[in-house]
C-alpha positions as CSV (number, residue, x, y, z in Angstrom):
1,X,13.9,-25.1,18.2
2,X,14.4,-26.8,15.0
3,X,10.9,-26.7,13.5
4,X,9.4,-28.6,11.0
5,X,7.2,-26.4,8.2
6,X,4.4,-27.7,7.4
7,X,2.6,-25.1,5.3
8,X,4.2,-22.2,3.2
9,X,3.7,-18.9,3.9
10,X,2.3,-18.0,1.0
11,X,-0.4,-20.8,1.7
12,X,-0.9,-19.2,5.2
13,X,-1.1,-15.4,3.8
14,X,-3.9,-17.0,1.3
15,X,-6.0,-18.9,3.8
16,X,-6.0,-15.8,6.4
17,X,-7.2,-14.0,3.2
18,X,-4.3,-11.6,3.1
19,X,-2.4,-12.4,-0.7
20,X,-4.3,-13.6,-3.4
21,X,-3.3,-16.7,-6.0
22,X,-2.1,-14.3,-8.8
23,X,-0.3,-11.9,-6.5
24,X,2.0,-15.1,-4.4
25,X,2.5,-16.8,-8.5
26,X,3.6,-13.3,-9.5
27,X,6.0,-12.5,-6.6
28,X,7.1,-16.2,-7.0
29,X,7.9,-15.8,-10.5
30,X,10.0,-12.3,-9.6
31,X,11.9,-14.6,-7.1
32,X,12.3,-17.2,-9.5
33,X,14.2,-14.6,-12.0
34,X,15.5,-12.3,-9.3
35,X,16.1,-14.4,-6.3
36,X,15.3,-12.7,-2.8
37,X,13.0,-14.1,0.2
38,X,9.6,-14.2,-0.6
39,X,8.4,-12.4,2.2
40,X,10.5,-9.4,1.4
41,X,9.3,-9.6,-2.2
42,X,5.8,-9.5,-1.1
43,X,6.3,-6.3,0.8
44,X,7.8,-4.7,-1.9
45,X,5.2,-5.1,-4.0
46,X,3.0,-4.0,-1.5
47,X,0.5,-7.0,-1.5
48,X,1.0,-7.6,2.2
49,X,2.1,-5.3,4.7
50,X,5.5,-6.0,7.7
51,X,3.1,-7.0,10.4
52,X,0.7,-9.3,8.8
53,X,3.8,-11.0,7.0
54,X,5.3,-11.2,10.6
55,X,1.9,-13.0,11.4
56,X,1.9,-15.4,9.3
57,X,6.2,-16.2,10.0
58,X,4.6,-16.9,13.2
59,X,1.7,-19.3,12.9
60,X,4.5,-20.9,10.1
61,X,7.3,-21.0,12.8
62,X,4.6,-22.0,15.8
63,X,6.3,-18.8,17.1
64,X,4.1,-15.9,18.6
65,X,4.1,-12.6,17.1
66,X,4.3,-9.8,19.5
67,X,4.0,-6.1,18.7
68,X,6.2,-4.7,21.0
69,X,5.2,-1.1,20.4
70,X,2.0,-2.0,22.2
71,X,3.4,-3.8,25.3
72,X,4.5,-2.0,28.4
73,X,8.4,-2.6,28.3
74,X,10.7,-2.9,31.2
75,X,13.1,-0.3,31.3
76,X,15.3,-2.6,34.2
77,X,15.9,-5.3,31.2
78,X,19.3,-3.2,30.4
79,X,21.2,-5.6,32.8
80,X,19.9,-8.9,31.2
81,X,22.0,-8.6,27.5
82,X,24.3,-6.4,26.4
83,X,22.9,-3.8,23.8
84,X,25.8,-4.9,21.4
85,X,24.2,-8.3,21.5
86,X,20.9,-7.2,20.9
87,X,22.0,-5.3,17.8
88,X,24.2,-7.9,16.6
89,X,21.0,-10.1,16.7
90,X,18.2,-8.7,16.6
91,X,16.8,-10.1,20.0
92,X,16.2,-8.0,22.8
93,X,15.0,-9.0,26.6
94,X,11.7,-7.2,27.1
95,X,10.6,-8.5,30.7
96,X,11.1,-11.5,33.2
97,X,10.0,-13.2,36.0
98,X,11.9,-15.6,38.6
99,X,12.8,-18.2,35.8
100,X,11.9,-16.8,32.3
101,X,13.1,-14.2,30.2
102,X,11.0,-12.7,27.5
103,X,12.9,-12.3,24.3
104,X,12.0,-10.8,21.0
105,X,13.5,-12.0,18.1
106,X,13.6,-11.3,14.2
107,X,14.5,-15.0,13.1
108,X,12.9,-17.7,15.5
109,X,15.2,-20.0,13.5
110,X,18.5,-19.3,14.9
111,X,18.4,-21.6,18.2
112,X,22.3,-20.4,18.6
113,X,20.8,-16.9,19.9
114,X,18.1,-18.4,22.1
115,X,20.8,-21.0,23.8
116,X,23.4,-17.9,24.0
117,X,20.4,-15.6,26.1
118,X,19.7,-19.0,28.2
119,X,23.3,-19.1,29.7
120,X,24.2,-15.0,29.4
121,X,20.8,-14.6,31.8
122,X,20.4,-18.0,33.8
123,X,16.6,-18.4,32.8
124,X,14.6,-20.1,29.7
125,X,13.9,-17.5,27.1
126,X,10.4,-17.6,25.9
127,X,10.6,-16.6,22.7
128,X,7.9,-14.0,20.8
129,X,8.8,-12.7,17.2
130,X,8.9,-9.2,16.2
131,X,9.5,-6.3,13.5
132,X,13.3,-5.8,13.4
133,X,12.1,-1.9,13.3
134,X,10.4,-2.5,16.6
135,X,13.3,-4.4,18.2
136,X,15.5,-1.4,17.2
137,X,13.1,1.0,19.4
138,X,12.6,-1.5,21.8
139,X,16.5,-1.8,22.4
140,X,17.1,2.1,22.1
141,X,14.2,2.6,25.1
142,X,16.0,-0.1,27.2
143,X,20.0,1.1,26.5
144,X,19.2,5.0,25.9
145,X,16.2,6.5,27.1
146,X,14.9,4.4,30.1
147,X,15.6,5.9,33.4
């Protein structure tokens, strides 16, 4: 992938009116002193909540968010990856057709994961981002529960 960003996050959760000035200069003055990712510092201070942070990772990262607890998963994707692979990376194959496979992932940055589902499935991932707590469900419906 190797993307380029071009505005901040913080600049994104501002413009989509979602953080305020004072509330990104305070949790970048916590990270300052404390250290940690920004976007986990906003959460905890509860200024913005998972999913519109995940939003605005994805207009940052030109990646597409998808909320996979509203998207009709298919339970056959169990033979595409290995559920130790999904866990071990937080990516999980949600659908496919003839030559893509639909793959949500918690960092869009690691390109190691996407080229490792190209050759492990044969097809071009199209990659969507999602909340690692969705991911988990997503990957327990596919592995566990799905007939």
């Amino acid at each position: 992938m190797n993307l380029k960003i071009k505005r901040r996050l913080g600049e994104i959760l501002i413009e989509e009116g979602l953080l305020s000035k004072a509330q990104l200069e305070e949790a970048l003055a916590f990270q300052k002193e404390k250290g940690g990712l920004i976007g986990k510092i906003l959460i905890d201070k509860r200024f913005v909540e998972e999913e519109s942070l995940i939003g605005a990772l994805g207009k940052q990262f030109k990646v597409p968010y998808i909320p996979l607890k509203n998207y009709a998963i298919n339970p056959d994707m169990s033979g595409m990856l290995s559920a130790n692979f999904c866990h071990e990376n937080m990516a999980v194959a949600f659908d496919c057709d003839a030559k893509k496979v639909y793959v949500a992932v918690a960092d869009p940055m690691n390109d190691a994961v996407v080229e490792k589902i190209r050759s492990m499935t044969g097809r071009i991932p199209q990659v969507f981002l999602a909340k690692i707590s969705e991911i988990l469900n997503t990957i327990f419906f596919i592995y566990h529960e799905a007939p």
